[in-house]
C-alpha positions in Angstrom: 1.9 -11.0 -14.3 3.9 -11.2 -11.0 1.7 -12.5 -8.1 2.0 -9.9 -4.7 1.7 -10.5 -1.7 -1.8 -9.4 -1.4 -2.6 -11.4 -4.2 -1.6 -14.3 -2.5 -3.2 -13.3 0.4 -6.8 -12.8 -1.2 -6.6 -16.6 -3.2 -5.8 -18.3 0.2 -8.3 -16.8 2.1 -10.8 -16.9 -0.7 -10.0 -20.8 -0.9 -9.9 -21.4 3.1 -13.8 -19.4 3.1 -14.6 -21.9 -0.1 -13.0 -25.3 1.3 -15.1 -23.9 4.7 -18.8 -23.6 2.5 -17.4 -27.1 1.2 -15.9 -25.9 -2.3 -12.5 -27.5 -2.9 -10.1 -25.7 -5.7 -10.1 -28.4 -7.8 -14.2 -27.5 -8.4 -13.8 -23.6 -8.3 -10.6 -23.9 -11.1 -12.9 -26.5 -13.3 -16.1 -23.8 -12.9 -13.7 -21.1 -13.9 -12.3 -23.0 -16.9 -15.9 -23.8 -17.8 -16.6 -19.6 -17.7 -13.5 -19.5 -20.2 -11.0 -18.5 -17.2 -7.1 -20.5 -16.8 -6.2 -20.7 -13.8 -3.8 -24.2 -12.5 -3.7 -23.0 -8.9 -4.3 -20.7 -6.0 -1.0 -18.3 -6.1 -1.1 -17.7 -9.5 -2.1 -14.0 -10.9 -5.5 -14.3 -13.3 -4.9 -12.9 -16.7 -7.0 -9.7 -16.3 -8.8 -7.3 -14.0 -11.9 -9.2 -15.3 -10.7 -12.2 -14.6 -10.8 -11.6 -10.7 -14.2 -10.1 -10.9 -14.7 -13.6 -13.0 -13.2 -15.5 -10.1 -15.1 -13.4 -7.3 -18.5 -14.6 -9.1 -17.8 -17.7 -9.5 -16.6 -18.5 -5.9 -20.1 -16.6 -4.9 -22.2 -18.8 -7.2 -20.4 -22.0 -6.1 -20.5 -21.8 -2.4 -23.9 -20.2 -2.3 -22.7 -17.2 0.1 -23.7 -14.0 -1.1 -21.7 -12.3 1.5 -18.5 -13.7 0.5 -16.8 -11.2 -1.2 -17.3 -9.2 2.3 -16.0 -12.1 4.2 -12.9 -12.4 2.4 -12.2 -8.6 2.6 -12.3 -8.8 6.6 -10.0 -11.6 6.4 -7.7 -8.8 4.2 -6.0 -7.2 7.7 -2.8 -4.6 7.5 -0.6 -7.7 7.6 -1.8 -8.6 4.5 -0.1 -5.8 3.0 3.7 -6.1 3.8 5.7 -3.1 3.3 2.9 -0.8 2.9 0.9 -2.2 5.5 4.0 -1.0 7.8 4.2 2.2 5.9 0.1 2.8 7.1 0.9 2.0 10.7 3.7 4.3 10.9 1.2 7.1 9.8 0.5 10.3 11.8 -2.6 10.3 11.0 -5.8 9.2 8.8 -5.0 12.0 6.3 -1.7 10.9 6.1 -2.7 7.1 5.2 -4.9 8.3 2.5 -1.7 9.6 0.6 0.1 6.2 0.7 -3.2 4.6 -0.7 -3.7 7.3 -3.5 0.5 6.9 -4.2 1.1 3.4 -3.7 -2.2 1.8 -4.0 -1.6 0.4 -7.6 1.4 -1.1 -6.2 -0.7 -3.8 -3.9 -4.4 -4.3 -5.6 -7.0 -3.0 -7.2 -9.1 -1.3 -7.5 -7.5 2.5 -8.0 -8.8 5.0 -5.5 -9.1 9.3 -6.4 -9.7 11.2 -4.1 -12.1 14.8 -4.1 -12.2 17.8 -1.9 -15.0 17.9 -0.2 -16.7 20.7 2.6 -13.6 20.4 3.9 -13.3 16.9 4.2 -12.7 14.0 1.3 -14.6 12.1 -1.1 -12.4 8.9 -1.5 -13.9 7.1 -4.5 -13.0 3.7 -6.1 -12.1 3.1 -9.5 -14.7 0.5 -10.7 -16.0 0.2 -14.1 -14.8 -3.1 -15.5 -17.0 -6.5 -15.6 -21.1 -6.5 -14.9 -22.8 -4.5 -13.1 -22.9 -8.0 -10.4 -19.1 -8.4 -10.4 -18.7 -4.4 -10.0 -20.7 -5.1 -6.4 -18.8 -7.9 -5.9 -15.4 -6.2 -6.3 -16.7 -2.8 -4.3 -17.6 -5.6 -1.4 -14.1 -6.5 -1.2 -12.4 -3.1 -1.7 -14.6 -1.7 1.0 -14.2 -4.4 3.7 -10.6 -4.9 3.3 -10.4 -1.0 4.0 -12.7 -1.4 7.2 -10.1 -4.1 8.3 -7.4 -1.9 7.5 -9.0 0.8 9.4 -9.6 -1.2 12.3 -6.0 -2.2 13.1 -4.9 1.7 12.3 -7.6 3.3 14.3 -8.7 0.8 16.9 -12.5 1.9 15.9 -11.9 5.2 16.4 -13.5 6.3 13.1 -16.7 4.3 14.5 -20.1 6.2 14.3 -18.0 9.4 13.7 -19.8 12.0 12.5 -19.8 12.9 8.7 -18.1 9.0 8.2 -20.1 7.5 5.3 -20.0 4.8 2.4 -22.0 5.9 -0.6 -22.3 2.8 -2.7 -23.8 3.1 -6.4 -25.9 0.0 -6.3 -29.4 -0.6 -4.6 -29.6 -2.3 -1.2 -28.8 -5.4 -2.1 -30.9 -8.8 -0.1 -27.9 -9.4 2.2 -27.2 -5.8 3.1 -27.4 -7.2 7.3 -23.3 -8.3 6.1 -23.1 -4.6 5.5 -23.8 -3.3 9.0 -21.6 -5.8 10.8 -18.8 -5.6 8.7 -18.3 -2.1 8.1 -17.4 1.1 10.6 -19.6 4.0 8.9 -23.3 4.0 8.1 -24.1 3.1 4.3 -26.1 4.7 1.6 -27.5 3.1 -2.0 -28.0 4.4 -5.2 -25.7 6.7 -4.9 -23.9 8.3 -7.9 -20.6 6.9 -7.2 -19.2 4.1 -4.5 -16.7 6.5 -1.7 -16.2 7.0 1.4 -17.1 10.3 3.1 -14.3 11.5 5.6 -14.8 14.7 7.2 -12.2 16.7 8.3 -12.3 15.8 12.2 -11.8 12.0 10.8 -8.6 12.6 8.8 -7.2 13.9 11.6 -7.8 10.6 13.6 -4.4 9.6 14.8 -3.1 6.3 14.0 -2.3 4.4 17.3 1.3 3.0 15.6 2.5 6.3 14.6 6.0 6.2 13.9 7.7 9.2 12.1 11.6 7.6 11.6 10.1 3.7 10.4 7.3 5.9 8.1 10.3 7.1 5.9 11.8 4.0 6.0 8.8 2.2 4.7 7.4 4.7 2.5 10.8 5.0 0.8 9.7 0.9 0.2 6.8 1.8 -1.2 8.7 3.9 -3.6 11.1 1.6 -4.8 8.2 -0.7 -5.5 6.4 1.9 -7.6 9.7 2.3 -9.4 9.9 -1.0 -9.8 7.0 -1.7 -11.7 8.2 0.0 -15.1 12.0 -0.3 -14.0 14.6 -1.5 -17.0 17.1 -1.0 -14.6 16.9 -4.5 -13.0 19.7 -4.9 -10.8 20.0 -1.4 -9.7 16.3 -1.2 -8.6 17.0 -4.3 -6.9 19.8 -3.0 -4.6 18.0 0.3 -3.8 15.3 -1.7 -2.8 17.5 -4.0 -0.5 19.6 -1.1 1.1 16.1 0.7 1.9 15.2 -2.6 3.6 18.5 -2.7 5.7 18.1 1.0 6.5 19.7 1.3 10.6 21.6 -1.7 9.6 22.8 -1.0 6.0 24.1 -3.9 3.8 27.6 -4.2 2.5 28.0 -5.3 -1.3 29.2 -8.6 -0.2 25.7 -8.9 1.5 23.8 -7.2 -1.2 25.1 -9.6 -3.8 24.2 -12.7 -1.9 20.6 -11.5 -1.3 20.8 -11.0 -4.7 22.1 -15.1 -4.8 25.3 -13.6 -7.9 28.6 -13.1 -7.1 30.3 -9.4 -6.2 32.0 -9.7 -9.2 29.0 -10.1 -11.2 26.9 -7.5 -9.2 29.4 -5.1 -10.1 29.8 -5.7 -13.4 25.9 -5.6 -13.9 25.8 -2.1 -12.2 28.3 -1.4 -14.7 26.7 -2.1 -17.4 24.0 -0.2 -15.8 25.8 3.1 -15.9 26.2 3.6 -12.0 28.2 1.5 -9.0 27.5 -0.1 -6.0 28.8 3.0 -4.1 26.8 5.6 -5.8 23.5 3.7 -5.0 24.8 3.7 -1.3 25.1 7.1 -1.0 22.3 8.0 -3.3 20.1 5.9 -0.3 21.6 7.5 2.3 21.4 11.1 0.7 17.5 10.3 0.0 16.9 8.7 3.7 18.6 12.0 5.0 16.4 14.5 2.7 13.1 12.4 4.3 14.0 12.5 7.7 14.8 16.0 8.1 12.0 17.2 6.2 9.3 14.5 7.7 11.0 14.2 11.2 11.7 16.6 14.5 14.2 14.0 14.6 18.1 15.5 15.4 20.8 15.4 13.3 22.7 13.5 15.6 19.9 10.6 15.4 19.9 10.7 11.4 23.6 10.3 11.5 23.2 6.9 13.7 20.0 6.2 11.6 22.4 6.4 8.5 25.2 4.5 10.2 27.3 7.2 10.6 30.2 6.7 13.7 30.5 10.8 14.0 27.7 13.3 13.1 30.3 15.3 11.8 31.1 13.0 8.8 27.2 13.1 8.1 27.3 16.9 8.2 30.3 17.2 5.9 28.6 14.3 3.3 25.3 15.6 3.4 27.2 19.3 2.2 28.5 17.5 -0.5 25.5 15.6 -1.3 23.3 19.0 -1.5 25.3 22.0 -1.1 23.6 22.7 2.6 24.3 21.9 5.4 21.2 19.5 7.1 20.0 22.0 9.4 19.9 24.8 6.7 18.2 22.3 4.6 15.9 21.8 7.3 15.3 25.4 7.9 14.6 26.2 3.7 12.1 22.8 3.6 10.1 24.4 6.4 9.6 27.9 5.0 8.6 26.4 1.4 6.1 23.6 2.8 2.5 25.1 2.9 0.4 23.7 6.0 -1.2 20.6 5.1 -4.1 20.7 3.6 -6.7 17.7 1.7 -6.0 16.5 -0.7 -6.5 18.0 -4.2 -8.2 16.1 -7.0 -6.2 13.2 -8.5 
């Protein structure tokens, strides 16, 4: 299983907190062996799910902290998160972050998140049923500080005491519970039914202080290819949409593409080939996609998504964007308007 970057980020934290409690790796990988866990070093993806619940235990049990798991999710901060930590700070607003996670989440860790409608607000509740009932707690530690450190970068504390802000965890108050109230923004409840976070409707609309509406299709469009990515047989043409999404503002040429790539044009031609489609089409299939996204998520004009597109005259974007969908931008514009519903929480997922 591929190692990402949060991945990474979790292990060397997790080992920095251990080596800090006086745990080297060399003890926590001979303990996990012991507990019928491989694992040869501290960027390498366990085999399972269980096996990180396995690994959060152990490093618990070993270094004798009981708030660790909470520790090493405040140490999880939106730069932990690459691409769809920049796709969260280009957010509008709270609301609109909670889409990315429910999207992308499964893209970047674990666990899953659905989200409920709720007195007008949102019940967003985390996926946990694997491993005891200890690792469970363990695992909901993590998840739910790693969100409060997200939250904190997004929101500068502006969800803080807000009223109707709440973690419901489904565990009793467990001996260390004084972690809980330094650590996290919102009051907390045990033995509740399920572990969530309760987010009235005055919270979602928090604004998040980066806001960004041109980067946010950029990024979120990064996000995508990612999700494609992960069940993609279409190597090499997933890997050059993903690399011309990256360059967006400054697209690469196929000279440049093919060296990130580290193959020859040649080669990166004849694979897209083989692939049924050309370095060309993918171009324009990026810039056709950036265009639909910034004229439906934007005020931006369509002079600015012509330069955002690297276009020398608007006009040319105008008469490619016709071709592309049979409108012209500000008619598609004007048609995405009148079919998009306010927005609204999120439904069930």
């Amino acid at each position: 299983m591929k190692v990402n970057q949060v991945q990474r980020e979790f292990f060397r934290q997790l080992i920095s907190l251990l080596e800090e409690a006086g745990v080297s790796p060399e003890q926590l990988f001979r303990e996990l062996r012991a507990r019928g866990v491989t694992a040869t070093g501290t960027t390498r993806a366990l085999a399972s799910v269980n096996d990180e619940m396995v690994l959060l235990e152990t490093a618990v049990d070993l270094s004798g902290d009981p708030c660790l798991a909470i520790r090493v999710g405040q140490q999880l901060g939106i730069a932990s998160y690459g691409s769809f930590g920049f796709a969260l700070m280009s957010c509008a607003n709270l609301r609109e972050t909670v889409r990315l996670l429910l999207r992308y989440g499964q893209v970047f860790f674990q666990p899953s998140w659905t989200a409920y409608e709720h007195e007008g607000g949102l019940l967003l509740r985390a996926n946990i049923t694997r491993g005891t009932a200890a690792q469970r707690q363990l695992v909901t530690e993590l998840a739910f500080s790693s969100s409060t450190a997200v939250s904190r970068s997004l929101y500068r504390n502006q969800v803080k005491g807000a009223e109707g802000a709440e973690i419901q965890l489904s565990y009793s108050r467990p001996p260390h519970s004084a972690c809980y109230d330094s650590a996290f923004n919102a009051p907390v409840k045990f033995d509740c039914e399920h572990s969530q976070l309760v987010l009235t409707a005055q919270v979602l609309d928090t604004p998040v202080t980066t806001a960004n509406r041109s980067e946010h299709v950029v990024f979120q469009q990064q996000c995508e290819e990612m999700l494609r990515g992960l069940n993609s047989v279409e190597k090499t043409t997933a890997a050059v949409r993903h690399l011309l999404i990256q360059s967006a503002g400054d697209f690469l040429d196929i000279a440049q593409v093919a060296e990130g790539l580290h193959v020859s044009e040649r080669t990166l031609r004849r694979r897209l080939e083989a692939e049924s489609t050309s370095f060309r089409s993918i171009f324009e299939e990026i810039r056709d996609l950036l265009a639909r996204e910034y004229l439906a998520a934007t005020d931006l004009t369509v002079a600015d998504i012509a330069h955002l597109l690297d276009y020398a005259e608007t006009v040319n974007f105008r008469r490619a964007f016709v071709r592309w969908n049979g409108v012209t931008p500000s008619e598609y514009r004007q048609r995405h308007m009148a079919e998009t519903d306010s927005p609204g929480i999120i439904a069930p997922v």
